[in-house]
C-alpha positions in Angstrom: -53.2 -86.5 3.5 -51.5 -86.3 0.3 -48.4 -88.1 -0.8 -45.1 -86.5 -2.5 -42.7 -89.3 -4.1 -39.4 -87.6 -5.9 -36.6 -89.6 -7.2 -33.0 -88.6 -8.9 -30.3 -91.0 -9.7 -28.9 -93.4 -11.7 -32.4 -96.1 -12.5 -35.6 -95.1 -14.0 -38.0 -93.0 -12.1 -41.2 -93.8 -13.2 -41.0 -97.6 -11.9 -39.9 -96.0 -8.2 -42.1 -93.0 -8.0 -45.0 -95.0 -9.1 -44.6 -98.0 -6.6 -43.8 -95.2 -4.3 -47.3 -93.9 -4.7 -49.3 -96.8 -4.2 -47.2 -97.3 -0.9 -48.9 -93.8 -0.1 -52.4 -94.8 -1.4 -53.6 -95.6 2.4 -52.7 -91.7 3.1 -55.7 -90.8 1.3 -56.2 -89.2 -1.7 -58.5 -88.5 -5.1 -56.1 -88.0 -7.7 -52.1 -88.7 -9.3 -49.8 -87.6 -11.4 -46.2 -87.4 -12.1 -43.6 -85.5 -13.6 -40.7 -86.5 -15.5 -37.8 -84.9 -17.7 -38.4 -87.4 -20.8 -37.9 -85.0 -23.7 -38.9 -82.1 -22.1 -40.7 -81.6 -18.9 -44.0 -83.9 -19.0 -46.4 -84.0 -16.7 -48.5 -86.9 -16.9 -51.8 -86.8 -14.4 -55.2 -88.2 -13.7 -58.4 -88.2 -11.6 -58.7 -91.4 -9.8 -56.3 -94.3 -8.1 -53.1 -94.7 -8.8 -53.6 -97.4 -10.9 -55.6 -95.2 -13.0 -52.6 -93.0 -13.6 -51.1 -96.8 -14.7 -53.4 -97.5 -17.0 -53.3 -94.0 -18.5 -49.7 -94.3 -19.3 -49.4 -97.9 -20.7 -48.0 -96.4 -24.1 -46.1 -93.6 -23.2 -42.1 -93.3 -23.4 -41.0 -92.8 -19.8 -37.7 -93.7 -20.1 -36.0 -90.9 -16.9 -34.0 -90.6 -14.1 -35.3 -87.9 -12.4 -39.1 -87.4 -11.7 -41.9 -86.4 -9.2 -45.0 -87.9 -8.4 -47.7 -86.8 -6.1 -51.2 -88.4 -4.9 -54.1 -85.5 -4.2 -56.3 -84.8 -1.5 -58.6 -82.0 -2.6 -58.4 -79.0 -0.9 -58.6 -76.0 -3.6 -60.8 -77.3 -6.7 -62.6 -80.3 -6.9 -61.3 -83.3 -7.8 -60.1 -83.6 -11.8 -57.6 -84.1 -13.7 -56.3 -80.0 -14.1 -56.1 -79.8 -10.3 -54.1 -83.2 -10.7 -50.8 -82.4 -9.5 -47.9 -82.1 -10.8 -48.3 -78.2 -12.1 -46.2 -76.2 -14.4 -45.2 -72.4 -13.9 -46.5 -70.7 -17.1 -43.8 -71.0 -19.2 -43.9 -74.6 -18.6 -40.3 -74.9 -17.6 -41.1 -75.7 -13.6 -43.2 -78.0 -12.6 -44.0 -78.6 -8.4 -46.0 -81.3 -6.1 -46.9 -79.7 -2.8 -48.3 -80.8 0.3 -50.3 -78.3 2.5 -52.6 -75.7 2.2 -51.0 -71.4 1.4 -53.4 -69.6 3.0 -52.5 -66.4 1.4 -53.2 -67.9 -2.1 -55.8 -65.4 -3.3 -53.9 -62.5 -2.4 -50.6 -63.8 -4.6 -52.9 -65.0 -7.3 -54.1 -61.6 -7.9 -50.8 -60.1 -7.8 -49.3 -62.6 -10.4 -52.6 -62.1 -12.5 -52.0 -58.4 -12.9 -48.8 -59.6 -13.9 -50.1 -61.1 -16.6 -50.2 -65.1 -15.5 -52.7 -66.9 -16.3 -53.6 -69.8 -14.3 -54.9 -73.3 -15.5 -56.3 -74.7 -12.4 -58.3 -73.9 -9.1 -55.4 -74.7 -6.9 -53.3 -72.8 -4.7 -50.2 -74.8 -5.6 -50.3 -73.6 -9.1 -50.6 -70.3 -7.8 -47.1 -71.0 -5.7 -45.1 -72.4 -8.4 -46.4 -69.1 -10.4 -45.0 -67.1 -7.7 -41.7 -68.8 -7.9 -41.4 -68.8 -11.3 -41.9 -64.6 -11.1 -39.3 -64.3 -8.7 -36.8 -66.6 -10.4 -37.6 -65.0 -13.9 -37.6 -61.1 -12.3 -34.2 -61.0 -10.7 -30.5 -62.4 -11.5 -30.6 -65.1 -9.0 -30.5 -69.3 -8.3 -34.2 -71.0 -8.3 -33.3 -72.4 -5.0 -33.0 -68.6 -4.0 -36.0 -67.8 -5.8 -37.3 -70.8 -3.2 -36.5 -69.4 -0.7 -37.8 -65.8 -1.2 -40.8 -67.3 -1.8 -41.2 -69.4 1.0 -40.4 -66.4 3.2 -43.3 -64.8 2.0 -46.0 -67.5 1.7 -48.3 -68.3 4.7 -49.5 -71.4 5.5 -48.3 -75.2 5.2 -46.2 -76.6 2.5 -43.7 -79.6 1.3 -42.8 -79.1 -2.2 -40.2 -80.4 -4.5 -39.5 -78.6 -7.4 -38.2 -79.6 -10.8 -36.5 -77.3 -13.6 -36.3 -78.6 -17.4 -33.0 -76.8 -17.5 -31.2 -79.0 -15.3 -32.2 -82.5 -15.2 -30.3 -83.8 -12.2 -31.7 -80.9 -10.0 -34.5 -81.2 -7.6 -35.6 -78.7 -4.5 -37.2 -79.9 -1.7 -38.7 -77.6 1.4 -41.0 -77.9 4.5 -43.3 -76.7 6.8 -46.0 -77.9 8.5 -46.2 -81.0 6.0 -44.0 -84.1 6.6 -41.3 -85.1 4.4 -38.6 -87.6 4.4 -35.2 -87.2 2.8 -33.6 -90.8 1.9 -30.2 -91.1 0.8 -28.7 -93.5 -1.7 -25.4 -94.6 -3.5 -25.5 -92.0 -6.0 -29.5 -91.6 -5.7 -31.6 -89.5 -3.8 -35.4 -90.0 -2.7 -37.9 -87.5 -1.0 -41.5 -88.7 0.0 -44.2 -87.6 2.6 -43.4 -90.7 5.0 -40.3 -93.9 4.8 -42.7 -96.4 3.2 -41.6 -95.6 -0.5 -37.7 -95.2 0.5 -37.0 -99.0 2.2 -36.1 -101.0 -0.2 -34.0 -98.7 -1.7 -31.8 -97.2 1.6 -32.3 -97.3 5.2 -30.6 -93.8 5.4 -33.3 -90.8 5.8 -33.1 -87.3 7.1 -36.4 -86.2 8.6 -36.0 -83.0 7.4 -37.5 -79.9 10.3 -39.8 -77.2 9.3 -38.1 -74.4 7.3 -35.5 -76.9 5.9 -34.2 -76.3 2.0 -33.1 -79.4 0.5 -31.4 -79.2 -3.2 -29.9 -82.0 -4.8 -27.8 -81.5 -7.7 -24.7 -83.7 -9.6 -25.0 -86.4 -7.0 -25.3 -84.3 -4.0 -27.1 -82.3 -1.4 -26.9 -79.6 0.9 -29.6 -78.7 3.3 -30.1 -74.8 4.0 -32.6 -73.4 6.9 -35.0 -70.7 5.1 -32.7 -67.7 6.6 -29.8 -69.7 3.8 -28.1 -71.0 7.0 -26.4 -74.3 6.2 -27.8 -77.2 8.3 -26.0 -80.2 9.6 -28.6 -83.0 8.7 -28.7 -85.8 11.1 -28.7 -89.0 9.3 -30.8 -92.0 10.9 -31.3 -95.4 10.2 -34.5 -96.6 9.6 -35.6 -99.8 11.6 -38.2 -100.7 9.5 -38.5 -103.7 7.1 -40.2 -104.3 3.9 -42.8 -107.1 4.5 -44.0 -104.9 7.6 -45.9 -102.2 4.9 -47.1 -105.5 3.1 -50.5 -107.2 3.5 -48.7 -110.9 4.6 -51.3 -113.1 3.5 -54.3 -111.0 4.6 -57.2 -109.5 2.2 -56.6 -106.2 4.1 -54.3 -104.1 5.5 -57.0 -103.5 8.6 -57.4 -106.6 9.3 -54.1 -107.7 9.4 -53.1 -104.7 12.0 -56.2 -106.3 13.8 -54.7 -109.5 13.8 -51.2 -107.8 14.8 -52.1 -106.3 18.1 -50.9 -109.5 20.3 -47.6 -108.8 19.4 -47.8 -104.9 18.5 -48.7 -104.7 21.8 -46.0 -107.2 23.4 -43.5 -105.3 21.4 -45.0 -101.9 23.4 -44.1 -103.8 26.9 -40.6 -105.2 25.7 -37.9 -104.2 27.9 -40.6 -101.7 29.8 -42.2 -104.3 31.8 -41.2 -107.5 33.8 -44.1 -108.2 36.2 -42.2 -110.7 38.4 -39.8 -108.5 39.2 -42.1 -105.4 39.9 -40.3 -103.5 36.9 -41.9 -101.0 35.1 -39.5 -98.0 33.2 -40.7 -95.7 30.4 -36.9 -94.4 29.2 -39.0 -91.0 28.3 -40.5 -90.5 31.5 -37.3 -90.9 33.9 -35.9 -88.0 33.6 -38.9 -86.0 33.6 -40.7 -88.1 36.5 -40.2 -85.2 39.0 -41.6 -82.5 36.3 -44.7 -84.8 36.1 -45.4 -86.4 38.9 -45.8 -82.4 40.6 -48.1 -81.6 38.1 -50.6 -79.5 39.2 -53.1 -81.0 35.9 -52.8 -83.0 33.2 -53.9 -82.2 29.6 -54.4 -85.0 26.5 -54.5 -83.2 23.5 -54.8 -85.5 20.1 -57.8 -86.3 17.7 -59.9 -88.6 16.3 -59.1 -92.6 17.3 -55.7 -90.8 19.6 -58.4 -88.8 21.1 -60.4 -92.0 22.4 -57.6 -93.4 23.9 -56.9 -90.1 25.7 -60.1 -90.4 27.1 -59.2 -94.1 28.5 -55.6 -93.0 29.3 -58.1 -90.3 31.9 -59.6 -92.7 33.6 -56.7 -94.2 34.8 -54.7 -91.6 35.5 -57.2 -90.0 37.7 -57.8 -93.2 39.5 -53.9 -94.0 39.7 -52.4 -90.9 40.0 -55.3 -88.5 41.6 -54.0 -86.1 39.3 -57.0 -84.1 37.5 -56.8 -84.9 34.0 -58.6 -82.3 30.9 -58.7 -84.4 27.5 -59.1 -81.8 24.7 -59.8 -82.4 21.0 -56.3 -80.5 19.3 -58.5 -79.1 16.9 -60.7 -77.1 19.1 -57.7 -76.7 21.8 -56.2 -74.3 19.7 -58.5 -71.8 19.4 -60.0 -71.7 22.1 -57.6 -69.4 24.3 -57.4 -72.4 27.2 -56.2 -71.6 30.3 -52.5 -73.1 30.5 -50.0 -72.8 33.5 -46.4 -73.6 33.6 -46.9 -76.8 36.1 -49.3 -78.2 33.4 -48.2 -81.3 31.6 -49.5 -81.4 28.3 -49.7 -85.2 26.6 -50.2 -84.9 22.6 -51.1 -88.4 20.7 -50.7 -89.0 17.3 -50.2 -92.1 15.6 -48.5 -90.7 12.7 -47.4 -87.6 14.9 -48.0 -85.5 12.0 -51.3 -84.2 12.7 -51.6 -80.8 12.0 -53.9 -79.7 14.8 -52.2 -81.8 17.5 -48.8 -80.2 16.1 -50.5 -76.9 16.7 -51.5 -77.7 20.2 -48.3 -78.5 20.7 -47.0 -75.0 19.8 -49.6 -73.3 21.6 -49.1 -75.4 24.9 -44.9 -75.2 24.4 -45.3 -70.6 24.4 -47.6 -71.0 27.6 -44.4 -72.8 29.5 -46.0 -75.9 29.7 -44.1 -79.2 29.4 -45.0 -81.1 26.6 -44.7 -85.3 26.7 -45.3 -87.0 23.0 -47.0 -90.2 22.5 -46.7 -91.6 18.9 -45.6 -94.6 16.6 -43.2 -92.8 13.7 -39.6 -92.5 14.9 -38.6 -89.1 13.7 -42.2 -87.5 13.2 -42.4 -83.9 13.5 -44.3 -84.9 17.5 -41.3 -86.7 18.4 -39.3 -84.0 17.6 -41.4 -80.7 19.0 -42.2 -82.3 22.1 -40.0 -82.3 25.6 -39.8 -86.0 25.9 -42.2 -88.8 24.8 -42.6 -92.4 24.6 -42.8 -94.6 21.2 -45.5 -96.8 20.9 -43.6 -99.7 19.0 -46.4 -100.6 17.2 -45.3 -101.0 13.7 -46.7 -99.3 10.4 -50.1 -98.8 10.3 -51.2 -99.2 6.5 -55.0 -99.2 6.8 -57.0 -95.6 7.5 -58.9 -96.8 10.5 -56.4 -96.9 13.1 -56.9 -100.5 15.5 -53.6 -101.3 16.8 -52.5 -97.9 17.4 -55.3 -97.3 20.0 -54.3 -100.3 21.9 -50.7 -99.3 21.7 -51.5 -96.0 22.9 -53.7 -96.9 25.5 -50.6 -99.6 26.4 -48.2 -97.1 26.9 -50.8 -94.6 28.6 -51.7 -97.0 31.2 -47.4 -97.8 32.0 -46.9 -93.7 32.1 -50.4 -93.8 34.9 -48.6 -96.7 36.8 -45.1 -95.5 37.3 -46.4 -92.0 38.2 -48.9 -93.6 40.8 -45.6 -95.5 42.2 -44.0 -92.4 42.1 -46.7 -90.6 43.9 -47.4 -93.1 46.6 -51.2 -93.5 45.5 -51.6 -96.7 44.7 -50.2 -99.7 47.1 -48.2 -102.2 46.4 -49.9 -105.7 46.0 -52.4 -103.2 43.6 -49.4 -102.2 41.1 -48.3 -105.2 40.9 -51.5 -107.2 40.5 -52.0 -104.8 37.6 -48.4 -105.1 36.3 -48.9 -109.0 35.8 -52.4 -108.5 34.1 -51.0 -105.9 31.9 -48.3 -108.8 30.8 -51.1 -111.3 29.9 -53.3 -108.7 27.6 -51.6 -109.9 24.7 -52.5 -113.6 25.5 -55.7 -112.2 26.2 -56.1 -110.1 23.0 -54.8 -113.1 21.1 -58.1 -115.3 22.6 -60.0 -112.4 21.6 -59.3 -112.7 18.1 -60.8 -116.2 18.3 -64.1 -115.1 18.4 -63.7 -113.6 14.7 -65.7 -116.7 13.4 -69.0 -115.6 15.6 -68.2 -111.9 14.8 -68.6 -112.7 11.1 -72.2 -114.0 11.8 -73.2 -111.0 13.8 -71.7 -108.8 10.9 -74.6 -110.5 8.6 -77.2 -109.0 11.0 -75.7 -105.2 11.1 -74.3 -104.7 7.4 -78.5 -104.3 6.6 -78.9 -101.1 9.1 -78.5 -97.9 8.3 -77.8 -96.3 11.8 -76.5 -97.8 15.5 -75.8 -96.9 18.9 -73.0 -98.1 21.0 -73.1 -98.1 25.0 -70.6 -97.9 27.2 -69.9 -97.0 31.3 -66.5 -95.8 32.7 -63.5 -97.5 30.9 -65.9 -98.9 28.4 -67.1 -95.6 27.4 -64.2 -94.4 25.3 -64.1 -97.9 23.5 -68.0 -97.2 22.8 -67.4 -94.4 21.1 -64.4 -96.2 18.9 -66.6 -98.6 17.8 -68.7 -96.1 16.7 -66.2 -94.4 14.7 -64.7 -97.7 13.4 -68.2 -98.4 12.2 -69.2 -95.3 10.6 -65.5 -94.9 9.0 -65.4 -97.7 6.9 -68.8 -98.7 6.4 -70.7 -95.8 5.8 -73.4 -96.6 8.5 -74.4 -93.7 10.8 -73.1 -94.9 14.4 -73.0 -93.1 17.8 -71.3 -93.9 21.2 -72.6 -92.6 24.5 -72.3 -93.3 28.0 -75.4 -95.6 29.2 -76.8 -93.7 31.1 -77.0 -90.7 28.7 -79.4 -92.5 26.7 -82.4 -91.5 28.8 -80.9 -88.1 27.8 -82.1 -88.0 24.2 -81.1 -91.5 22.0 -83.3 -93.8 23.4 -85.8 -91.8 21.1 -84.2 -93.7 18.2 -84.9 -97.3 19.3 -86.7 -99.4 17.9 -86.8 -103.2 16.0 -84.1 -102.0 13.6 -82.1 -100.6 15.7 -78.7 -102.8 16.7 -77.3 -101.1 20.2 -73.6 -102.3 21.1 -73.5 -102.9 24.9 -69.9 -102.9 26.0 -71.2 -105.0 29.8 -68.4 -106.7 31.1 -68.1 -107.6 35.1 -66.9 -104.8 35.9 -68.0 -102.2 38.7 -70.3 -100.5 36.5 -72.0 -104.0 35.8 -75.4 -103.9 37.6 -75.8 -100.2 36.0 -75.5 -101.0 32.6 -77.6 -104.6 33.0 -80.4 -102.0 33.5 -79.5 -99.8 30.6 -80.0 -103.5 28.7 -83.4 -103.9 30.0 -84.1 -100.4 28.9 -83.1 -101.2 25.2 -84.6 -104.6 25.4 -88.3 -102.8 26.6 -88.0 -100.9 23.6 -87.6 -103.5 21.2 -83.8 -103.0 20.1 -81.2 -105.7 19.5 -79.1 -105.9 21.6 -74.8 -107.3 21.0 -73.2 -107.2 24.0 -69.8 -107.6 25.4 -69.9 -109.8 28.4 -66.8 -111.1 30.6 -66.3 -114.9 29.7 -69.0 -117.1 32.0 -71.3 -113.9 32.1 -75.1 -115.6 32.2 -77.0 -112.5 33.3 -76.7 -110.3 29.9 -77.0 -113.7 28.3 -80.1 -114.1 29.3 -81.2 -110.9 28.0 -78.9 -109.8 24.4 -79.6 -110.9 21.2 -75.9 -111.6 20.6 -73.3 -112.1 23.4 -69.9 -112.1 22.7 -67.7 -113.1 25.5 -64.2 -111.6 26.1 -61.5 -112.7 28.7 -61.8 -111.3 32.4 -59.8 -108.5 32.6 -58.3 -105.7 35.3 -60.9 -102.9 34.6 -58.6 -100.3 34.2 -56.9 -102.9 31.2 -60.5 -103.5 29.9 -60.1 -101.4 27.0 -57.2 -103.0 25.4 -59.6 -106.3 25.3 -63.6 -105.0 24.7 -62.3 -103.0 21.8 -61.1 -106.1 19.8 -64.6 -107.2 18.6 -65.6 -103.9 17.8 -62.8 -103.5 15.9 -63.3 -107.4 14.5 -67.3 -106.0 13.7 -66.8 -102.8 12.1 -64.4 -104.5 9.3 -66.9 -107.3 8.5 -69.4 -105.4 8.1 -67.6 -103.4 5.8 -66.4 -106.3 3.7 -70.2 -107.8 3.1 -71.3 -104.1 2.4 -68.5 -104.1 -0.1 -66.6 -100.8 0.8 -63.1 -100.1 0.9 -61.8 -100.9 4.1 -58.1 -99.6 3.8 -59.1 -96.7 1.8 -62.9 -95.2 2.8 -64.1 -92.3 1.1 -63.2 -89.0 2.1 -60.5 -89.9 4.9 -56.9 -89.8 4.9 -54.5 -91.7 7.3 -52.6 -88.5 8.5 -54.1 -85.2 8.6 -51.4 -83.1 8.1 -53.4 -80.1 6.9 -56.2 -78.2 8.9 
């Protein structure tokens, strides 16, 4: 949510921070603006995309090398162009971009209001560059002291970077709770919310850690911890190449990631998995095995798409491992006051491994002595770093908002952590582990046939994009991917969707069947099979149509669906990684003939770094 994009050096800023910002554009956002010293301090902002913000500025001087430039996601004050940021301080001499939400806002505002400030906008970021300003104005000190008081004293989340009129190679950067990235240059310096706007200008970033200080000034920087200890920063190299954040050919960025998941997911078994020789090593896990393996339960903690494949990565880890598993939505995990012993092993998924809530969890889990093992795809994220150990899904950047191949890289990666620990625990025999070892090697081949199928998808698409609501069914490892094709549907389409278990719907939604209503049947051979045929016959009595997702030679549901759409036989447990594919195929169709915005739906962000 949000995107921060700061630049000082020796080229023009407004070219960088505003490419920089429609990298970000897939984070989510409403509004955009930038600062620059041009003259004076300027800030230049705007309701609306980024290219909006363009358009706006086609005849303004913006010749500068140093400037900040932010994209919005409302939070305090609807969305407009005074709650745009950048914001000044009142005497128009700072101007900040911030990240976050300070939930003591209210409380500061009417202290600085008694001072006499008045304030321009609804925001609480206007309110904390007030605050700064008050401090720096009221005492003989630095402003990056007069950061740091401040920061002391505020409560909530926050990255901010912070520019002063009276020094225009100066920029202040800090953290918490809010991701930022610290790139560094030949005599240039960049700071932005994740690496996409930094790569093709240096592959050296700092990830800087919550309570970090960051000032740059006369072509260099010094990082300070909030207390004004001096930090060693650790300088890494991103791995990451330009034409991997670019569409490649493709209309979208979703269906490109669709169409990336045979090899996203071959490069999440690389050098982990070598069936014909019964080899199977998460580098993560080793040295942990014993921690886990004598786990008395097993907690997944993530949200939203993560949380789906949680709920997969139970299955098998109950059937593998006979370890109990709890999956728990992070969000409602933290406040809840659960029950957490030290021989708990807590899993946390992010994608981004930025989200707020799951960092939370995290936290909350870490004080009750449990052990804490990360799941996510950003080298560096503030999971990777807060969590004992963890695993990396390898599965690229993920541009688009609805997340597709980072559920099959999670659930990848899941299933390998289920498998060793079985080995490990003796509860699964041999011939079984590696039977599913070499079937776990041919899901990309698999996934890859899949795809195939995008032509008769398509078609299918024609029939849904008309309906306002649908229902997708699902048993045992098909359950979770039900309820994912529900959520890809509803995210970027806009049509209601639910998923359930089949046989829940005698429980309540078979009430809402009727002739209009299409029902998703995930119904492959599996050993749920003969139950869900029934659940079929149920819909079909009651006039629904039915698409279903049958096992390649399937005749039976055939027979009976509307729409069949047939998917390669599969290990159940590895079901998942090939029955989502048409859903995911489906839901961005659909969205396409409806005309919606597929890599940017209303109202969402890709990371949810605020609660």
């Amino acid at each position: 949510m949000c995107g921060i994009v700061a630049y000082v050096g020796h080229r023009q800023a407004y070219p960088i921070i505003l490419k920089g910002l429609k990298r970000l554009e897939y984070r989510g956002y409403d509004s955009a603006g930038i600062a620059l010293l041009n003259g004076g301090l300027n800030v230049y902002k705007k309701r609306g995309k980024v290219a909006d913000l363009e358009n706006h500025l086609a005849d303004e001087s913006l010749n500068s090398t140093i400037g900040i430039g932010h994209t919005r996601w409302a939070t305090h004050g609807e969305p407009n162009d005074i709650n745009a940021h950048p914001h000044y301080s009142s005497d128009e001499k700072l101007a900040i971009i911030h990240n976050g939400i300070i939930e003591n806002y209210a409380s500061l505002k009417k202290e600085l209001e008694d001072r006499g400030h008045v304030f321009r906008s609804q925001t609480d970021s206007e309110v904390f560059i007030h605050f700064i300003e008050d401090i720096y104005n009221n005492n003989d000190i630095e402003l990056e002291e007069a950061v740091r008081i401040a920061l002391s004293k505020v409560i909530g989340a926050y990255a901010i970077v912070i520019m002063d009129s009276s020094e225009p190679d100066k920029l202040i950067a800090a953290r918490k709770g809010s991701p930022m990235v610290f790139g560094i240059g030949e005599n240039e310096f960049f700071i932005a919310s994740d690496a996409t706007p930094i790569i093709e200008y240096t592959n050296k970033v700092v990830y800087l850690n919550d309570y970090e200080i960051v000032v740059v000034k006369g072509g260099e920087f010094s990082i300070k911890s909030i207390e004004n200890e001096v930090m060693t920063p650790y300088i890494h190299e991103l791995d990451l190449k330009l034409e991997s954040i670019e569409k490649g050919g493709f209309d979208h960025f979703m269906l490109k990631e669709i169409y990336e998941q045979p090899r996203s997911i071959a490069d999440c078994l690389r050098g982990r998995l070598v069936s014909s020789q019964g080899h199977l090593v998460l580098g993560g896990l080793i040295e942990h095995m014993n921690k886990i393996v004598n786990a008395d339960r097993i907690m997944i903690v993530a949200c939203g798409t993560s949380w789906h494949a949680g709920l997969v990565a139970e299955y098998v880890i109950e059937e593998l491992t006979r370890i109990p598993v709890e999956v728990e939505y992070a969000s409602e995990f933290r406040y809840r006051n659960p029950i957490i012993r030290e021989n708990d092993v807590v899993i946390a998924i992010s994608q981004s491994g930025e989200t707020a809530d799951t960092l939370a969890a995290i936290e909350l889990a870490k004080s009750k002595g449990a052990f804490i093992f990360g799941v996510c795809n950003v080298v560096g994220s503030s999971i990777a770093r807060a969590t004992h150990a963890g695993a990396y899904t390898h599965a690229g950047p993920e541009i688009g908002v609805a997340s597709t191949k980072a559920f099959t890289a999670q659930v990848t990666v899941l299933t390998m952590m289920a498998l060793m620990i079985a080995e490990k625990r003796g509860t699964i025999s041999a011939s079984t582990f590696h039977a599913i070892l070499a079937d776990l090697e041919s899901i990309p081949q698999k996934v890859e046939r899949a795809l195939k199928l995008d032509g008769q998808i398509k078609a299918i698409a024609e029939m849904v994009a008309s309906s306002n609501n649908a229902l997708y069914l699902g048993r045992g490892y098909n359950f979770p991917v039900a309820l994912e094709g529900a959520l890809k549907l509803k995210e970027i389409s806009y049509i209601h969707a639910e998923g359930y278990p089949a046989a829940e719907m005698k429980h309540g939604p078979i009430a809402l069947i009727d002739e209009e209503m299409p029902v998703f049947v995930i119904a492959t051979h599996d050993s749920g099979y003969e139950k869900i045929v029934s659940n079929i016959q149920e819909v079909k009595a009651r006039k629904g149509k039915v698409i279903a997702v049958v096992t390649e030679g399937d005749t039976l549901v055939q027979s009976m669906a509307d729409y069949t759409i047939q998917v390669p036989d599969t290990n159940e447990i590895l079901m998942p990684l090939v029955s989502v594919i048409p859903l995911q195929l489906l839901s961005y169709h659909v969205a396409v003939i409806r005309g919606c915005n597929v890599d940017q739906p209303r109202n969402l962000a890709k990371s949810v770094t605020v609660e």
